[in-house]
N, C-alpha and C positions, 0 to 999 in steps of 0.2 A: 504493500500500500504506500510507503515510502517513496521506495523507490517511483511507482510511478508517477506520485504526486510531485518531488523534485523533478525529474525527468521533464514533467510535463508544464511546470510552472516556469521550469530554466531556460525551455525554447522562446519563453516570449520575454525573459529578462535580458538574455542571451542577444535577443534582436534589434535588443532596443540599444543596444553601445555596439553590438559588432557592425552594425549598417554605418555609423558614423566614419568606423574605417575606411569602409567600401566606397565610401562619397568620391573621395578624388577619383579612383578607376572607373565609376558610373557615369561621371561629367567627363573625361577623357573617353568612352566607349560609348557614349550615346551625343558627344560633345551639349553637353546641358549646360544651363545658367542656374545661376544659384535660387529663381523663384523654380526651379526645377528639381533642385536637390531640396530643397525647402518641402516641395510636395511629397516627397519620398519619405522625408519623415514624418512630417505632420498628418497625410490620408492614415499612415498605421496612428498616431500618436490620439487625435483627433477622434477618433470611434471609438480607441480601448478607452478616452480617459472619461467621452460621452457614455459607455454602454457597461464602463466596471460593474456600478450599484446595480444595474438592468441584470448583467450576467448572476450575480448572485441572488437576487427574486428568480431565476430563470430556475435555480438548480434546488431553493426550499421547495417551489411549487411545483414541478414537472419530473424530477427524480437528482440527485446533486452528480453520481455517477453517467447519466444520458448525459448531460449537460457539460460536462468534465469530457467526457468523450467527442462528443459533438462539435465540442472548440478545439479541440487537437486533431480531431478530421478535416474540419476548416481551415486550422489555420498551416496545416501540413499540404491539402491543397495548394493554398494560396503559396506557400510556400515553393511551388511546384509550379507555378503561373511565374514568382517573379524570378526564379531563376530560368525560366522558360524566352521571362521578354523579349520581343526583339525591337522595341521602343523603349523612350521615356514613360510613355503615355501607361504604357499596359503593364511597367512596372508600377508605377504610380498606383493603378485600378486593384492588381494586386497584394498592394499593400496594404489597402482598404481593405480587404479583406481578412486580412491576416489581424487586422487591428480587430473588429469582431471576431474571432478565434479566440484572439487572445484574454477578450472581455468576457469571454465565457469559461475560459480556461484558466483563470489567474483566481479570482474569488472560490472557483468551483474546489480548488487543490487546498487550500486552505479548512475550508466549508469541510470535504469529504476527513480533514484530520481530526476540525474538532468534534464530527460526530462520530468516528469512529472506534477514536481511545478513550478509554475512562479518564477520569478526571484527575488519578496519580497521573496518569502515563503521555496525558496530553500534553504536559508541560517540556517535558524533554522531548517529545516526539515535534510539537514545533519548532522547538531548538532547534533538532538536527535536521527538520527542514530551511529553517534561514540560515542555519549554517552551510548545508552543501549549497544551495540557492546563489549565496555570497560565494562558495570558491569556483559555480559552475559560471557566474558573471565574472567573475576573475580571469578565469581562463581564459572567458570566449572571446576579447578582444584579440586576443595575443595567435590565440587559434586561428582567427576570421580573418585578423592580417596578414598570415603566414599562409592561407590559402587565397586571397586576394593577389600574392606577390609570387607564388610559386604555382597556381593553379589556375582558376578566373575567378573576378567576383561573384560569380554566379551559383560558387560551391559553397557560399554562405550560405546562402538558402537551401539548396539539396541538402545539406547537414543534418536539416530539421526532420527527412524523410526517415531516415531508421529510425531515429530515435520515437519519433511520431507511433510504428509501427511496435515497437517494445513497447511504448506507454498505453497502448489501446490492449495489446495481449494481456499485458499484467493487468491494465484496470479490468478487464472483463472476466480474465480467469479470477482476481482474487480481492477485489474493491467489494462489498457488497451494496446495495442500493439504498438511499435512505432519501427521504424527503421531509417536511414539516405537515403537520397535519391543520395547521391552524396557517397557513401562509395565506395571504389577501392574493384580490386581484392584482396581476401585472400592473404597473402604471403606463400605459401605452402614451399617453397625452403626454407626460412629463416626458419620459423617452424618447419622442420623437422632439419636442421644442430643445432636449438639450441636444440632443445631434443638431440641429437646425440652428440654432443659437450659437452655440461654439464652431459650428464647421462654417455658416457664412461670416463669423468671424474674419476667423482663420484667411479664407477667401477673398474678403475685402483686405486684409493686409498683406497679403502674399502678395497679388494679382497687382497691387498700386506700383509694386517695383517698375512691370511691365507697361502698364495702363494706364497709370497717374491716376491721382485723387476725382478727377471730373469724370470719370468712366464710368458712363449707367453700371458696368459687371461691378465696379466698386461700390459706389453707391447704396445701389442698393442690397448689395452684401450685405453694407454696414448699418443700413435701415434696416434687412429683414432680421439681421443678428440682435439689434435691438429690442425690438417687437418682440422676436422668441425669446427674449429672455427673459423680458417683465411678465409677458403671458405665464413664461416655467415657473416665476414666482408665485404668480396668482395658482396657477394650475397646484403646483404643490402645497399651499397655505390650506388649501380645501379639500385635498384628496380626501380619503380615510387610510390609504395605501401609497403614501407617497415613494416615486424615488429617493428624493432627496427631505428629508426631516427637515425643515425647518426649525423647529425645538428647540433642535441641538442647539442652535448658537443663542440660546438666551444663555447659555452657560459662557461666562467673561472666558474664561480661559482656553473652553473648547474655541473660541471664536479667535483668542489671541493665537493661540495653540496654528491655525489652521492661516489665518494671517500670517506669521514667520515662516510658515510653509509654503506658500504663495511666494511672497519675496526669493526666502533663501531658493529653492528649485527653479523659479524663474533664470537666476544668475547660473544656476546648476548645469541647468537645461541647454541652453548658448552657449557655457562654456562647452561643453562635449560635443555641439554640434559645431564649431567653428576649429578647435583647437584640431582634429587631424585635417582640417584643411591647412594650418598651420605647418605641423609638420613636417606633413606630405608635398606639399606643394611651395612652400615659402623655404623650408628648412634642410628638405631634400634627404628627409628620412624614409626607410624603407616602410612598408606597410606593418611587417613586422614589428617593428622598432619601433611604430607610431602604437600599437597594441600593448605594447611591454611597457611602456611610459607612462600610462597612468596605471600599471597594473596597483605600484606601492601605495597609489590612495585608496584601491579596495580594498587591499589585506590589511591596512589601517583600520579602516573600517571595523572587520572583519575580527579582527585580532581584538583590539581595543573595544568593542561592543559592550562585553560582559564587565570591565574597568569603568566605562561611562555608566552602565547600569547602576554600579555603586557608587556614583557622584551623586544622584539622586540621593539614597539614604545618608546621605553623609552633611550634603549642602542643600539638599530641598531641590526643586526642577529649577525653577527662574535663575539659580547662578549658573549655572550652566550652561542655558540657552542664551544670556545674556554673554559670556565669555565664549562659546564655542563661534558663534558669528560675528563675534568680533577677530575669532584668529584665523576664521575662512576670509574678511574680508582682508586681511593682511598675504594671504595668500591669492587674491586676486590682483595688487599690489601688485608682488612677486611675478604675477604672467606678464607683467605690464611693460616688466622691465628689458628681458629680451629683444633683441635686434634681430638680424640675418645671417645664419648658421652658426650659432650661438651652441656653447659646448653644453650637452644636455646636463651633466651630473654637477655644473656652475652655476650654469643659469634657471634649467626649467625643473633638476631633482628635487631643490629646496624649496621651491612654490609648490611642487605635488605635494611634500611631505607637510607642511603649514597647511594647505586644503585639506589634505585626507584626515588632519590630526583634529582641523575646527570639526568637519562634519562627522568626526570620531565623539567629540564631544555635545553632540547636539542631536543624534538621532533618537541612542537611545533614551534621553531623560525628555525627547520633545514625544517621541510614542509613548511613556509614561505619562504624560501631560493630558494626551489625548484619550488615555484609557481613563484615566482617573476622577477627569471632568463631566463624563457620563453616568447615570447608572447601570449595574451591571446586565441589566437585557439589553443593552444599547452600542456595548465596546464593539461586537461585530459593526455594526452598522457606521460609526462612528468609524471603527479603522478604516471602513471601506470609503468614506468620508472625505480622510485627510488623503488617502492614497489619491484618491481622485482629483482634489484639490493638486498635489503635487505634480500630475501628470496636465490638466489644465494650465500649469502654471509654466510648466517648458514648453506647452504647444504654446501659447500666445509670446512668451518670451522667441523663439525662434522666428514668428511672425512677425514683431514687434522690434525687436534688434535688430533683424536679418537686414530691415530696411535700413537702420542707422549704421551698420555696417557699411550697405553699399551708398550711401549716399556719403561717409566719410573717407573711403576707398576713391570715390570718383572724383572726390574735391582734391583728395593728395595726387592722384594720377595727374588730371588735367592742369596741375598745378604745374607738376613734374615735366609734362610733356612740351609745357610755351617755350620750355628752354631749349628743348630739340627741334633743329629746323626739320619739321616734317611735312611731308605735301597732305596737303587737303582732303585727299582720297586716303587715305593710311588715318591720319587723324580721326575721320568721322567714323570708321571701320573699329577703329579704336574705341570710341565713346558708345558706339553701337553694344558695342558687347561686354561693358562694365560691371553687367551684372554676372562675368562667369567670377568678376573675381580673380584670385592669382590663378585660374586657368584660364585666362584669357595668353595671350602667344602674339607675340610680333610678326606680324607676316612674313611668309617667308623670302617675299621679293626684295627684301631690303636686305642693306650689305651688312657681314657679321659684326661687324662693332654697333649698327645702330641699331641691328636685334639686342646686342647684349646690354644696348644704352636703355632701351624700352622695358625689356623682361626685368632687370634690374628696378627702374623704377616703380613695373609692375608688382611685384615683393615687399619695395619699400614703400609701395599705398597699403597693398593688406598688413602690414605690420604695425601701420598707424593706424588702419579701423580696429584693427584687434585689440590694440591697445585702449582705443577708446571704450568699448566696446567691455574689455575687462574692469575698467574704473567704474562703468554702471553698475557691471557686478557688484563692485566694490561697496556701491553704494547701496546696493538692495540688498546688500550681507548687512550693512551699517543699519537701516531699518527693519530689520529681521532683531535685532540685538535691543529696539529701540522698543520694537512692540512687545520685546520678552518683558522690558525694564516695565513698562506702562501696562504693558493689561495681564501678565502672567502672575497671579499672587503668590506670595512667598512662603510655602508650606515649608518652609527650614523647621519652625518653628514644633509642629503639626506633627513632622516625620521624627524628630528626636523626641517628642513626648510618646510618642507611639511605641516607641524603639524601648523606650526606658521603663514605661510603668506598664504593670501590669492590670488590666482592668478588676481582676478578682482579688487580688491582696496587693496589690502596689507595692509587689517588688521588682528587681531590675529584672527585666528579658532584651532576649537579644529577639531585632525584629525577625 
């Protein structure tokens, strides 16, 4: 049961960092622009982060095992469509797909643990699922670049097929089935306004790179995004059966709790989708090598989990989430500082380790935060909550930066290029295609030194958007720390009385 539930939860954790490698060789083999590599992660990102809360109503009420299976045939499909592509387009359509897969497969693995162990055995049996979880996302950068660079990117995706194929054996031969017997109707209304709300989001700011702000397709993106939102509010306030609880956020904390979460994942989110284009293409790292570079912030994570858990009992949640986002934003800093072919273990080792070490310090006492602020029929719903909020908060962060990205890229290019006498036709060719980013390429009709004058300053535009681009971070780490300070209350107090007296003879126990 395990086993398949890792297996099965890893393929879409798995997908969501190893595709980031694969960006540069997908824009060099379909030659795309960045509102193109943008749709490649957002159509998957966009639906899991719409359809999470949906997949887990999907699997109390209809069986949690169909449903668990159901997104691992989907999304093993779709898997099989986008290593199949032979466009931008039908990778794109694919990935859509796999992002429902994965909304039914990520809640569904969790769901089939906790009702499967008793109540001793749940406790570690989750453990050793976010544990291997965490070293199966560890790997798979490291893996996904090393077949990116020795095989195609294409083998990312077929990767998913065995593995797909074990997790449906084992769930079928030895998962047994369970469902809730009091679970309400689906919320279809809410369901569909938040797909509809978040994706014409999404659409109106992806598409503005392409189309500018006055384009009906923009527009009204961002009218119908509007509309579907206040409706999903109205919709949900009234259910009986809501997706999304409203409720929950009359609790300060749940509310500050899921706010820091927004912020910090937004900065999260852009960082990982920008930085192996960075590498890769600015830095002239292997694919490999761009895999292995951030592997030391997950095992940070990783390692250090069960040490942050006990900052909580020690200093309460609020110092923690107060001091962990203040040393992620110091580690954003640190990206900022790098130039062009900057030696990794000088420049970019000691910004991973300051990142992996803030959000070492913040995961686990901000999931404490979140469990604690509800009551306990509510922690499922509520996880599933914040999780969704976090994945919401890098899809619009990728939307939302991708544009300040390229509009600070184009102002240092154009800036770069008045000083090259270049003819009119090369220049406009040039500004035409600002949106691939440092995969944009000097034509090849020009002589080699004024390629190498162009590519050159092509590198050193993306190094000055990246750089800007890291200090937002910087600063959505900085109000992450700010909303800990102001709305997370100080349970230091709360947790050492806890720890110390005992309710029936008030003597010392250990909590």
């Amino acid at each position: 049961m395990l086993a398949a539930t890792i297996l099965g939860s890893s393929m879409a954790f798995i997908d969501s960092t190893v595709v980031n490698v694969a960006l540069p060789a997908l824009q060099a083999s379909f030659h795309a622009t960045l509102v193109d590599l943008q749709w490649v992660v957002e159509s998957y990102g966009v639906l899991l982060a719409a359809l999470i809360l949906v997949g887990g109503s999907f699997g109390d009420r209809f069986g949690r095992r169909l449903i668990f299976v159901a997104g691992v045939l989907i999304f093993a499909l779709a898997s099989a469509g986008c290593g199949l592509a032979s466009n931008i387009h039908q990778l794109i359509i694919a990935r859509s797909v796999q992002g429902v897969g994965a909304a039914l497969l990520v809640p569904g693995s969790l769901a089939i643990i906790s009702t499967s162990f008793d109540e001793k055995s749940r406790g570690p049996a989750i453990g050793t699922w976010s544990g291997f979880t965490a070293i199966t996302t560890a790997v798979g950068p490291v893996l996904g670049g090393w077949l990116v660079e020795h095989a195609s990117w294409r083998w990312v995706f077929f990767l998913n097929l065995p593995i797909a194929v074990a997790v449906v054996g084992i769930s079928l031969w030895r998962i047994p089935e369970s469902r809730s017997a009091d679970s309400g109707p689906i919320d279809w209304p809410g369901s569909i306004l938040s797909v509809l709300g978040l994706g014409s989001l999404v659409v109106g700011f992806v598409e503005s790179l392409d189309l500018g702000w006055r384009s009906p397709l923009v527009v009204g993106s961002l009218i119908l995004s509007v509309g579907s939102l206040i409706a999903f509010v109205f919709v949900e306030a009234a259910s009986t059966s809501p997706t999304l609880q409203l409720t929950l956020f009359k609790s300060p904390s749940f509310s500050g709790a899921n706010l820091l979460t927004f912020f910090l994942y937004a900065a999260v989110g852009i960082f990982f989708f920008l930085f192996p284009l960075n590498l890769i293409q600015v830095q002239g790292y292997s694919a490999t090598a761009t895999g292995a570079a951030v592997l030391p912030l997950i095992l940070l994570i990783f390692f250090l989990s069960r040490w942050s858990g006990g900052l909580v009992a020690h200093y309460g949640s609020r110092a923690p989430l107060i001091v962990g986002p203040l040393i992620v934003a110091l580690g954003f800093v640190l990206f900022a500082v790098p130039s062009i072919e900057g030696n990794y273990w000088k420049e970019f080792f000691p910004a991973v380790i300051v990142l992996g070490f803030g959000m070492s310090v913040t995961v686990a006492p901000l999931t404490t935060v979140v469990m604690n602020s509800v009551k306990k029929d509510r922690v499922g719903t509520a996880s599933g909550v914040n999780n969704a909020v976090a994945r919401v908060a890098s899809v619009l962060a990728i939307a939302v930066l991708g544009i300040v990205m390229v509009k600070t890229f184009a102002a240092h290019l154009n800036s770069s290029l008045r000083h090259l006498v270049l003819p009119p036709r090369v220049l406009a060719e040039l500004q035409a295609n600002e949106t691939k980013l440092a995969g944009l390429q000097a034509p090849a009709s020009l002589s080699p030194s004024m390629r190498a004058a162009i590519n050159s300053s092509i590198r050193e535009a993306f190094v000055f958007g990246f750089r800007v681009v890291m200090l937002i971070c910087t600063g959505l780490s900085l109000a992450s720390a700010y909303v800990a300070w102001s709305l997370i209350p100080n349970d230091r107090d709360r947790l050492k009385l806890h720890a110390t007296v005992s309710p029936d003879n008030d003597r010392p126990q250990k909590m």
